[in-house]
N, C-alpha and C positions, 0 to 999 in steps of 0.2 A: 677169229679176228679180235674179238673184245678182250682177249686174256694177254694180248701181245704189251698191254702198258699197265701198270701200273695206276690206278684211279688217282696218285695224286702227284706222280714223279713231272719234273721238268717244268720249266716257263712257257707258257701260252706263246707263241705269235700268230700275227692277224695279216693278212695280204687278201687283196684282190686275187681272186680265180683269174686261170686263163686257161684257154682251151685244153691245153696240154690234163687240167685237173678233170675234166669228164671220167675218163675211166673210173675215176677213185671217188669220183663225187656222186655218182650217179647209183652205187650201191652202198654207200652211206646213206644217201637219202631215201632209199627203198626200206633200210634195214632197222630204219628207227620210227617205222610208220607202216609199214605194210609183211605181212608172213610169221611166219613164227620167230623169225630172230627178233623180230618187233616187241614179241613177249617179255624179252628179257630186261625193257626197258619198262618207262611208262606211258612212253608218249604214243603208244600205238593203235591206229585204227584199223586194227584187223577186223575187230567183233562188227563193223560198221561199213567197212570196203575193203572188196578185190583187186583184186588187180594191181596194177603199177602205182606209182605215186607221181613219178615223173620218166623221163625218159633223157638221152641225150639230146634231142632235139629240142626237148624243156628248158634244158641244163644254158644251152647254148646260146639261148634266146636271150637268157639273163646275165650271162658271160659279157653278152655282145651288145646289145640294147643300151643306145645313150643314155644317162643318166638314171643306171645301174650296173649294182654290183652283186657279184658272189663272195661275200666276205669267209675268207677258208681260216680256220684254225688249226694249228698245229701243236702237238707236244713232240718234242724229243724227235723230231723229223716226219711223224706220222700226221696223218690228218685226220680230226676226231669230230670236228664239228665243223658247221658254214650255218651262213642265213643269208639271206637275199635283202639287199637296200636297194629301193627305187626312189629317186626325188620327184617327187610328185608338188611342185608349187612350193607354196609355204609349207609343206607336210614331206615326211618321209614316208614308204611301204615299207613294213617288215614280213619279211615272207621263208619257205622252203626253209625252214629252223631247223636242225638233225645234228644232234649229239646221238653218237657212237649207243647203241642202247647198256652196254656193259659200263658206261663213265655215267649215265644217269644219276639219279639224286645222291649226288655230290656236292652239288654247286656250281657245276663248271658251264648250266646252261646259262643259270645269275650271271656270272660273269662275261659270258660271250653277248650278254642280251645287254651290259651294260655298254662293253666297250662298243656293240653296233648301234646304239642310240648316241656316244660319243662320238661316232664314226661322222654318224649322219647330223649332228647338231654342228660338228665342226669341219665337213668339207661341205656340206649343202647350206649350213645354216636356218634348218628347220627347225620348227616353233613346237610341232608337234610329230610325230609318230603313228600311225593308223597298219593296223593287221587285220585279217578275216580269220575264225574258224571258227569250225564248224559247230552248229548251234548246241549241240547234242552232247557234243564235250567239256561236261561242267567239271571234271576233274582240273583238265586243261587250261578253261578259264580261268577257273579258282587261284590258280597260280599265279597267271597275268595279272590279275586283278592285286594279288598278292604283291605284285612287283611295279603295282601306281595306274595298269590300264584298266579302262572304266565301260562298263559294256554301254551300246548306246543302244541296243533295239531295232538299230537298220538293217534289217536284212537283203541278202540277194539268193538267188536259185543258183542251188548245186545243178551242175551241169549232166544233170541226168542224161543216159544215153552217149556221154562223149568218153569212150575209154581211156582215154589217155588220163582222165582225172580219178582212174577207178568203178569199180562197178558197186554200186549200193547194195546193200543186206537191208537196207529199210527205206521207206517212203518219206521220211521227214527229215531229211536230212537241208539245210542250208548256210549261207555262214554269215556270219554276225561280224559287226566291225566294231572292234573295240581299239579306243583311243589313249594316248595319254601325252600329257605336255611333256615339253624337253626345256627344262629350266637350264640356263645355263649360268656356270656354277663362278661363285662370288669370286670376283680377283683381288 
């Protein structure tokens, strides 16, 4: 599947999911996070959890759920990434992130992570932006961090015991919220 594009052929476009995208969203987001295709990326927490990452009935929730979205990217007809926006108040959620693990560091998550804080600064009107993950992935972070979000130290408990969010390989696992403003840009 990774070899089918081209790492840098074709213009992005960005659309709201709809149901019809489950089949094709729901092993995207398995495959840039969880098994061995996960390897071939960076973003993967195999070494950390089993199992699923999501399911269709995950997929659908976010689909379907008032004030939110599954923001789907496409090149060239194909769907290569999505991320989840929820308006949460003054604040937007950024979540279920999944670039294609073969288009990995290239750039192309920089640019789906800017246009989804564009997305959400100019159909919600939020001030800020807020994501969780998981505490243990300082690679991960480092990135975020890298791209203006700021760790705060809040934690919450991974949902040990519930598979639907994976099965843990370690006991310390929890996720951290990290924030960052959405300036909105000089006219």
């Amino acid at each position: 599947m990774d070899t089918a594009l081209p790492r840098d052929s074709g213009e992005l476009s960005y659309r709201d999911a709809v149901e019809a995208d489950i089949p094709a969203l729901v092993p995207l987001i398995e495959s840039a996070y969880r098994g061995d295709s996960s390897r071939s990326g960076w973003t993967t927490e195999a070494d950390i959890l089993n199992g699923q990452r999501t399911d269709p009935e995950g997929v659908r929730e976010v689909i379907t759920a008032p004030g939110s979205t599954l923001l789907v990217v496409e090149r060239d007809g194909e769907l290569i990434a999505c991320c989840q926006l929820e308006h949460r108040g003054e604040n937007a959620y950024f979540g279920m992130f999944a670039v294609r693990p073969g288009l990995q560091g290239a750039g192309l998550g920089r640019q789906v992570m800017a246009e989804a804080e564009r997305h959400a600064r100019e159909r919600w009107g939020v001030s800020e932006m807020h994501m969780t993950v998981i505490s243990v992935r300082d690679e991960l972070i480092a990135w975020y961090e890298r791209r203006g979000y700021r760790r705060t130290g809040k934690l919450s408990p991974f949902p040990y015991g519930d598979e639907r969010f994976g099965i843990p390989q370690r006991e310390d696992l929890a996720f951290e919220l990290l924030v960052k403003p959405l300036v909105r840009p000089l006219a």
